[in-house]
Phi, psi and omega in degrees: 000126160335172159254179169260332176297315170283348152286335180277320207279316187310305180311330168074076193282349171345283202295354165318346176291299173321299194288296189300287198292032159249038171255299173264040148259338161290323196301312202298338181284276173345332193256342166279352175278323193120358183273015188297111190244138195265339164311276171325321184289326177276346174270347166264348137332276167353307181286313188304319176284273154032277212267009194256306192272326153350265194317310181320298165316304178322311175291341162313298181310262183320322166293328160315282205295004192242007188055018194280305154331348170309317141256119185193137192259358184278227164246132189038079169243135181294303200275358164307291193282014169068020164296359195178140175281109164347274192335318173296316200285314204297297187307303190301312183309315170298338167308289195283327186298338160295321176290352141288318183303318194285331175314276206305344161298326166287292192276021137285271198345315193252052185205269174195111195336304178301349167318285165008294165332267182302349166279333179293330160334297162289349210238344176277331179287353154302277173296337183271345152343279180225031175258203159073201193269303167235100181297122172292353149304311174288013199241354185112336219216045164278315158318293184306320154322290168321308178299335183257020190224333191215020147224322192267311175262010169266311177305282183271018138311298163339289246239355165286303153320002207231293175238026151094342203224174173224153171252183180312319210289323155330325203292291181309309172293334189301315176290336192263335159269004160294305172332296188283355161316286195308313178302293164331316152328294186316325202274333192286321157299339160299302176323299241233023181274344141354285188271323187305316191277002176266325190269004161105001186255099178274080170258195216302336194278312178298275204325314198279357210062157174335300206283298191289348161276326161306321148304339166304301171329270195315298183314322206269327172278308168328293194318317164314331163278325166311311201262000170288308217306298199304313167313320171312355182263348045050255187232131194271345160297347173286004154287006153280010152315295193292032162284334176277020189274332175318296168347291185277343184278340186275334169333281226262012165301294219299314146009250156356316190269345174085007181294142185232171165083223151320306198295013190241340163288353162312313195326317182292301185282345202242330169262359161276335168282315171301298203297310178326289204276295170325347173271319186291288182305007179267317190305317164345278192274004157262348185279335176293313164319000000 
């Protein structure tokens, strides 16, 4: 039997940052149109976590039963580690992922219907990770995935439910925490390309191989500073972006240094805080502008 600590540990709360900061870099694009609203802003949390500990559980779920978890250096998994019965794991994922749909429903609803739409989307792109017959996770195209669900329609969903409408400025945060998004993802499949390429899971990390996923990352940590320079043209105050550059530079070392295994896991946690503080220090001075 699980613990309630290893359920959480299950939930992979690292990765809770992909959810929270692209909510709040939409409020803030939203709040540079004049359109903020903190209601909306706590029902697209909502959704945003929802569907952040959803997918976790799901990938628990499907990769236990499919044994690709079996050897594994990374973090926590219940039915890998034979901690919680699939079956258990399958409900909390449907739990928590209902409590995004029902979230994200409202708030279509007092927003703009067809959203509905794009929340079924997310919630099928959710379970096809690693569910189904052919998961589009083993296939490579889990990056991709990430960048556009929790960086482009998680940012401009925010900010469109807020002011109806979404922008350049909108555009931009959306890509630059799709990156960073994407880097999580990225790191976690640097780790875990040993075994993944042993159980038959090909991802974005197995194709490029060591090396060239390592450079991905960093191009992938990097980019976001780039594009706050752009932001600055919005408000020049949004150079309080590069306050997370300490952040990324502690990420993308071990990354750099060539550390495999366990030692990558920091990785995960470290780039998640650059997305985190960095969203936070960009929404700031554009909602004060």
């Amino acid at each position: 039997m699980a613990s309630i600590a290893q359920w959480v540990e299950g939930a992979r709360p690292r990765t809770l940052p992909n959810a929270i900061a692209p909510v709040i870099a939409g409020t803030g694009a939203a709040a540079w149109l004049g359109a903020a609203s903190w209601w909306k802003a706590l029902l697209a949390m909502l959704v945003a976590v929802g569907m952040i500990v959803g997918v976790n559980y799901a990938n628990d779920y499907s990769d236990g039963i499919r044994g690709t978890d079996d050897v594994r250096s990374g973090p926590l998994r219940l039915v890998g580690s034979r901690l919680a019965a699939p079956r258990s794991v399958l409900m909390a994922a449907v739990l928590a992922l209902a409590v995004g749909a029902v979230a994200g429903v409202v708030l279509a609803w007092v927003s703009a219907p067809w959203l509905i739409a794009v929340g079924a989307v997310c919630i099928a792109g959710a379970w096809l990770y690693t569910g189904g017959s052919r998961p589009y996770g083993y296939l490579g195209f889990g990056e991709i995935a990430v960048f556009v669900f929790f960086g482009l329609v998680a940012v401009l969903g925010t900010q469109y439910t807020q002011a109806l409408r979404v922008d350049g400025v909108g555009v931009t945060l959306a890509v630059a925490t799709g990156c960073l998004s994407s880097a999580v993802l990225v790191a976690n499949n640097l780790r875990d390309i040993p075994t993944d390429a042993q159980t038959g899971k090909i991802t974005l990390a197995v194709r490029l191989g060591d090396a060239r996923t390592r450079l991905l990352f960093q191009a992938l940590i990097v980019l976001p500073f780039a594009l706050t320079l752009v932001l600055m043209f919005a408000t020049p105050w949004c150079a309080a972006g590069l306050v997370a550059a300490p952040l990324a530079v502690r990420a993308a070392t071990p990354v750099r240094r060539g550390s495999g295994g366990r030692e990558l896991i920091p990785v995960l946690r470290d780039t998640g805080l650059t997305m985190l503080v960095w969203a936070v220090a960009v929404a700031i001075p554009l909602a004060l502008a």
